[in-house]
C-alpha positions as protocol buffer text, in pm:
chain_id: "A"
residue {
  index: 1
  type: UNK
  ca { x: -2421 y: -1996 z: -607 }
}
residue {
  index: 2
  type: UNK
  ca { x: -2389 y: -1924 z: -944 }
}
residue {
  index: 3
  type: UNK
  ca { x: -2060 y: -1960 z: -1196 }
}
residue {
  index: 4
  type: UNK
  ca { x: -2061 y: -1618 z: -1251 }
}
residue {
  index: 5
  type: UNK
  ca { x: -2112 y: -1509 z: -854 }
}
residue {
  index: 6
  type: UNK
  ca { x: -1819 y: -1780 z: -779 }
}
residue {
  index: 7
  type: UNK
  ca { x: -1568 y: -1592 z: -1013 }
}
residue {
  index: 8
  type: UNK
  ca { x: -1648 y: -1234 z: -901 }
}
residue {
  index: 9
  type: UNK
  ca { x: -1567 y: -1372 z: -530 }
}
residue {
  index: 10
  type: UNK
  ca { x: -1266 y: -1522 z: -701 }
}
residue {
  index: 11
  type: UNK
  ca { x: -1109 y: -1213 z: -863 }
}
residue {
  index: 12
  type: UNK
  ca { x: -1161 y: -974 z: -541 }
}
residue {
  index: 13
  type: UNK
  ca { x: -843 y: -831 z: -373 }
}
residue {
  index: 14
  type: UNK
  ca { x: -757 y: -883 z: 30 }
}
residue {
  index: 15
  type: UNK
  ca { x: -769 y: -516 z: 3 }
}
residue {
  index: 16
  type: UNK
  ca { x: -1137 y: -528 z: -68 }
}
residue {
  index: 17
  type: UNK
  ca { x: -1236 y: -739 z: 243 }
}
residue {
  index: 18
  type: UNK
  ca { x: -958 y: -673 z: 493 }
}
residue {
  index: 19
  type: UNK
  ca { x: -1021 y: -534 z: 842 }
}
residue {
  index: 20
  type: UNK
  ca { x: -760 y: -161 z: 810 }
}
residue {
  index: 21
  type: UNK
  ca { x: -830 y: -76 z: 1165 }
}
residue {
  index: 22
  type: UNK
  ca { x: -551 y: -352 z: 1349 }
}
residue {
  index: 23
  type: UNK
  ca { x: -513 y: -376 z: 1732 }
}
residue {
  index: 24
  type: UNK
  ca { x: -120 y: -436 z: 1737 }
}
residue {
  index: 25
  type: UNK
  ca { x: 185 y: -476 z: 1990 }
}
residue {
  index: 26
  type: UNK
  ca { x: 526 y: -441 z: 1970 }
}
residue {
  index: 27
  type: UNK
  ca { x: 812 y: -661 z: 2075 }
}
residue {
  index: 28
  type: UNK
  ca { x: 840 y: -457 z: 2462 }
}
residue {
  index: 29
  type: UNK
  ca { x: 480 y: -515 z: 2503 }
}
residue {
  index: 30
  type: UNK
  ca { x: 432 y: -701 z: 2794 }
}
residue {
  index: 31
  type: UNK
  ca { x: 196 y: -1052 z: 2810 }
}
residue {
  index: 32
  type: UNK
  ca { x: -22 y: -847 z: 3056 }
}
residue {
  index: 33
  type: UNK
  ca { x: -63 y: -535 z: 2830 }
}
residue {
  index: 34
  type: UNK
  ca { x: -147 y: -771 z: 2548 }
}
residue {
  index: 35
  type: UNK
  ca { x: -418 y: -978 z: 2734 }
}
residue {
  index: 36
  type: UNK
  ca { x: -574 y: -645 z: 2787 }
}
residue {
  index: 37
  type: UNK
  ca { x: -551 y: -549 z: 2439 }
}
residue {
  index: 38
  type: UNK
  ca { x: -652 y: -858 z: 2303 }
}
residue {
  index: 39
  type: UNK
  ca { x: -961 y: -893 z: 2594 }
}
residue {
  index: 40
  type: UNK
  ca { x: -1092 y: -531 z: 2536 }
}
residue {
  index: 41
  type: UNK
  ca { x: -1097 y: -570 z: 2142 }
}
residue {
  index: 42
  type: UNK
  ca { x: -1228 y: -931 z: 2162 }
}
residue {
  index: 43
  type: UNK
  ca { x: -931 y: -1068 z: 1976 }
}
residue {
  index: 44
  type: UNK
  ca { x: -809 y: -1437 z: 1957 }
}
residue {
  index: 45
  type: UNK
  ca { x: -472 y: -1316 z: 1793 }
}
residue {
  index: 46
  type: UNK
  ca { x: -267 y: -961 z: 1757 }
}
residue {
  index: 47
  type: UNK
  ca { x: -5 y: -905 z: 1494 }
}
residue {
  index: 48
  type: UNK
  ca { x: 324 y: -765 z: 1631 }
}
residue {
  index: 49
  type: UNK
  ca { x: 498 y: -464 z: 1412 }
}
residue {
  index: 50
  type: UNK
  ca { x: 850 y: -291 z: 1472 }
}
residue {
  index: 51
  type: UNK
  ca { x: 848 y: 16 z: 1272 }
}
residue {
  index: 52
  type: UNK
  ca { x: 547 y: -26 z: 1080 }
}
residue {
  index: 53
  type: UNK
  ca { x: 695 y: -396 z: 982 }
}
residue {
  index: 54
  type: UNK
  ca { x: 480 y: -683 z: 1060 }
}
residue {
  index: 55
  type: UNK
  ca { x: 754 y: -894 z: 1262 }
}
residue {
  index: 56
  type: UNK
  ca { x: 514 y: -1143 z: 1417 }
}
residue {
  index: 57
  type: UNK
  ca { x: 167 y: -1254 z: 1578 }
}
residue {
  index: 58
  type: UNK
  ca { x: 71 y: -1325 z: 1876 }
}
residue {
  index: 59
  type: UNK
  ca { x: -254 y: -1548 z: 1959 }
}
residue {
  index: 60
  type: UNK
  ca { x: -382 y: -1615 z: 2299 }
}
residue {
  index: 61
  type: UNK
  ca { x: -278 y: -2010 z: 2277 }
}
residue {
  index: 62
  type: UNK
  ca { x: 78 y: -1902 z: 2205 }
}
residue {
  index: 63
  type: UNK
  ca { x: 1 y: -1707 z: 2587 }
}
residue {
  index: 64
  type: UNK
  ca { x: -62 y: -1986 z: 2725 }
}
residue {
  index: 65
  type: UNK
  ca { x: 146 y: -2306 z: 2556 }
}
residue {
  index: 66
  type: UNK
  ca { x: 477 y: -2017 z: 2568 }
}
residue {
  index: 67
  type: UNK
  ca { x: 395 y: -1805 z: 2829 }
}
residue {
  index: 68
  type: UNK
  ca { x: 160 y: -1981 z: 3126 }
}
residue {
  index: 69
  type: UNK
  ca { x: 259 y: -2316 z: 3058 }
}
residue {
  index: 70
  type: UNK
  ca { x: 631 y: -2196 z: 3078 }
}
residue {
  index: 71
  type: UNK
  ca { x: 630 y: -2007 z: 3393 }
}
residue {
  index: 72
  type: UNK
  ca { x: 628 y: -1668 z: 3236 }
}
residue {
  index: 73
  type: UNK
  ca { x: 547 y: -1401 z: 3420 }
}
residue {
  index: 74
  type: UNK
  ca { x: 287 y: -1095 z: 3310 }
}
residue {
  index: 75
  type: UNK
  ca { x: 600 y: -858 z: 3275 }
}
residue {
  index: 76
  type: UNK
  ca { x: 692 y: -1121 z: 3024 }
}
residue {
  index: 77
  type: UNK
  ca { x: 746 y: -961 z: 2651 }
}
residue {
  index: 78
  type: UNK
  ca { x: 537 y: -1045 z: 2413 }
}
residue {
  index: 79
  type: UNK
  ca { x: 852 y: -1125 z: 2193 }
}
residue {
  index: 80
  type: UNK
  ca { x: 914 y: -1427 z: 2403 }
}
residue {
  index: 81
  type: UNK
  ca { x: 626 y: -1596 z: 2270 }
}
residue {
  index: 82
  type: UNK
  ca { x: 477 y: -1474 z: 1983 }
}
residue {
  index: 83
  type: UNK
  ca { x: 500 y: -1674 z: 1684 }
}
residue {
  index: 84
  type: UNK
  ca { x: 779 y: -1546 z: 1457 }
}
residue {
  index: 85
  type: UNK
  ca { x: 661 y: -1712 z: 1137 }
}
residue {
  index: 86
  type: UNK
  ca { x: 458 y: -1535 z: 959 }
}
residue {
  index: 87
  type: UNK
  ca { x: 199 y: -1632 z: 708 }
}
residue {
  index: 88
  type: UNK
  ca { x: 56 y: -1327 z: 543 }
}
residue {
  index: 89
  type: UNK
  ca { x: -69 y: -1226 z: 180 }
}
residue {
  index: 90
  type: UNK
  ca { x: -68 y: -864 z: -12 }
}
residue {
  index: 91
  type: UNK
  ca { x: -312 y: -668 z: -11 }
}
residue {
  index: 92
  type: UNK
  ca { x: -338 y: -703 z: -412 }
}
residue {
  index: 93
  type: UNK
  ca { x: -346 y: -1017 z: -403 }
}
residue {
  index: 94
  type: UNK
  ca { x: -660 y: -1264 z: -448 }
}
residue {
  index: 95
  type: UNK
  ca { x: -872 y: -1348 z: -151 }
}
residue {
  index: 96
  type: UNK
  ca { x: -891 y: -1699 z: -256 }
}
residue {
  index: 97
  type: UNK
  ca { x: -481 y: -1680 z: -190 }
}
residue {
  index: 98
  type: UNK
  ca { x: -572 y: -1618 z: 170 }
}
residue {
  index: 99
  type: UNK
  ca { x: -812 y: -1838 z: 216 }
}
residue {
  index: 100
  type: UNK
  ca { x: -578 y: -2120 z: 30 }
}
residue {
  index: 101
  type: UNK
  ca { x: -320 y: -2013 z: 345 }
}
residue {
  index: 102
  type: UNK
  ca { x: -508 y: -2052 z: 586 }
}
residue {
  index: 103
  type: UNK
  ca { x: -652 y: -2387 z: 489 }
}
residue {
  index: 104
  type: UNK
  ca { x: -238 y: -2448 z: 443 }
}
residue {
  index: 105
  type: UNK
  ca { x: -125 y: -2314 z: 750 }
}
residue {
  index: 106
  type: UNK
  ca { x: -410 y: -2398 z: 953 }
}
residue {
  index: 107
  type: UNK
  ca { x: -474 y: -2047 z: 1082 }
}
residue {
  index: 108
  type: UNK
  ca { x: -816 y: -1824 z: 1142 }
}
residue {
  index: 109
  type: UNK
  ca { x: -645 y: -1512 z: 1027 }
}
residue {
  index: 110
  type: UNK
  ca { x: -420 y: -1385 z: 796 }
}
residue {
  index: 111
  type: UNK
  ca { x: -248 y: -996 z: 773 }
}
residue {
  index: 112
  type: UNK
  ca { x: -227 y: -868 z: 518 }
}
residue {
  index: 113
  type: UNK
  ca { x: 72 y: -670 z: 396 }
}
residue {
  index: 114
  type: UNK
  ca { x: 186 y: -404 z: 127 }
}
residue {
  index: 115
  type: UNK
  ca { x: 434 y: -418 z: -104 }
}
residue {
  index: 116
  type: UNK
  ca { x: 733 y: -252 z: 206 }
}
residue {
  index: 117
  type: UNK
  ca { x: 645 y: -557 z: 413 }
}
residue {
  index: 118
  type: UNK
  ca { x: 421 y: -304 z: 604 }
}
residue {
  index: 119
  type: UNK
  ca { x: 73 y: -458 z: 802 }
}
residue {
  index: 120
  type: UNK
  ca { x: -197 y: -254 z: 636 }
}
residue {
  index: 121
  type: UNK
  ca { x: -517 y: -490 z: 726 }
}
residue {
  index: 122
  type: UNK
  ca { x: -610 y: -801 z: 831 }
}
residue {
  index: 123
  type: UNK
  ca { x: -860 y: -1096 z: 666 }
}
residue {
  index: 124
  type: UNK
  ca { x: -1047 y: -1345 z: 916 }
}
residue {
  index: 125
  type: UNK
  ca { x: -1255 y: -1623 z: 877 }
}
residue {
  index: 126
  type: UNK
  ca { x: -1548 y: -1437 z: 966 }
}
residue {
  index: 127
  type: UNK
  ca { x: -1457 y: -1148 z: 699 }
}
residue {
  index: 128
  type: UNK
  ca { x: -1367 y: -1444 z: 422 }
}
residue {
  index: 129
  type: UNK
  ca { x: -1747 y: -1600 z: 528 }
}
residue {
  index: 130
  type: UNK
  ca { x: -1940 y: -1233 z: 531 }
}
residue {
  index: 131
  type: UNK
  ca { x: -1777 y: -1099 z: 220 }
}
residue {
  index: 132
  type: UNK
  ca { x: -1773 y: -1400 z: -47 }
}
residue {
  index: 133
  type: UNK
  ca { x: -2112 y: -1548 z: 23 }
}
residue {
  index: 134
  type: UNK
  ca { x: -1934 y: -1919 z: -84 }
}
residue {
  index: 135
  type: UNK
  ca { x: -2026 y: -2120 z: 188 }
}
residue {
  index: 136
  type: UNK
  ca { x: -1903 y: -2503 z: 18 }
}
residue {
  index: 137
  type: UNK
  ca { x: -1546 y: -2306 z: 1 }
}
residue {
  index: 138
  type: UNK
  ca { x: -1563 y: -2185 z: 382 }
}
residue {
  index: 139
  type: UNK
  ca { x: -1712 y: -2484 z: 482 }
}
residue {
  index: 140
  type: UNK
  ca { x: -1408 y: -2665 z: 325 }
}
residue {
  index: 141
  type: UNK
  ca { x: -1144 y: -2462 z: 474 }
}
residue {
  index: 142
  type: UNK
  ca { x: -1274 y: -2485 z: 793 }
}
residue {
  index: 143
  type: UNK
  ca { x: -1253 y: -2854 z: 763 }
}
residue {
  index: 144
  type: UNK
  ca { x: -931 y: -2862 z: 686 }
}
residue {
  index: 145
  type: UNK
  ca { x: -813 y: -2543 z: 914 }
}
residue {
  index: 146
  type: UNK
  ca { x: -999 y: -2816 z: 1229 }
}
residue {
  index: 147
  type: UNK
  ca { x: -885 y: -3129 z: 1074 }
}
residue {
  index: 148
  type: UNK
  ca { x: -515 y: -3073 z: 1041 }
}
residue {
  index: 149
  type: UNK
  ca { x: -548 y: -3183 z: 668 }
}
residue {
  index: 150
  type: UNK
  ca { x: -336 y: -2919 z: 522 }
}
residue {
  index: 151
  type: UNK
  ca { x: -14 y: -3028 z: 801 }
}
residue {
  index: 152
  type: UNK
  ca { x: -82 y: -3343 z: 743 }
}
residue {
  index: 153
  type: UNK
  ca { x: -22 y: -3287 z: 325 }
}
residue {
  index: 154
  type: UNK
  ca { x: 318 y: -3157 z: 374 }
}
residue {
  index: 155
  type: UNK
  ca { x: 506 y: -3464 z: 399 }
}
């Protein structure tokens, strides 16, 4: 790829390659309702929002490891075992800021967020890979997303 191709990827906006149209859940949602969410729009993870706010996410390993694996039941809420930390970006921001995070944070997804703390999108893997054309820079974040290399840094 050429210098110049590798900064015009570099200087685009999560706005610019974010998915707008986001499945979500709220707190109440029940583990059932959410397995049907997440199986009907062939989703591995669903952001959770109170009032517009993104408040967590929920991915189908935290429905097992928190809610299976614990003895939940299906009338479980979502809130019980969706992962309250957040790692999101704005939606002005840079997409290589995303794609930094999720190398980081060793996540396949990232939402994205306006300036009120508000979910307005959502940046995958897939969308990083399809948008930016770099494959050496997905190819390296996926190595370190598999390989554990960014938790392993943080000592």
């Amino acid at each position: 790829m050429s210098e110049k191709k590798l900064s015009e990827n570099a200087r685009r906006r999560c706005r610019e390659i974010m998915t707008r149209t986001v499945t979500t859940a709220n707190r109440e949602t029940s583990l059932r309702d959410a397995a049907i969410l997440m199986r009907d729009g062939d989703m591995g993870a669903m952001p959770i929002v109170e009032n517009g706010k993104l408040v967590g996410i929920v991915t189908d390993r935290d429905m097992v490891v928190r809610g299976i694996a614990e003895n939940k039941t299906a009338d479980t809420s979502i809130g019980d075992v969706m992962t309250a930390e957040i790692f999101s970006v704005k939606e002005e921001d840079f997409v290589f800021e995303a794609i930094r995070l999720m190398g980081d944070k060793q996540v396949r997804r990232v939402p994205i967020i306006n300036e009120a703390g508000e979910l307005v999108g959502i940046i995958a893997m897939a969308d990083v890979a399809l948008e930016t054309e770099d494959e050496r820079e997905i190819a390296e974040t996926l190595e370190e997303i598999s390989s554990g290399a960014g938790f392993w840094r943080k000592g």
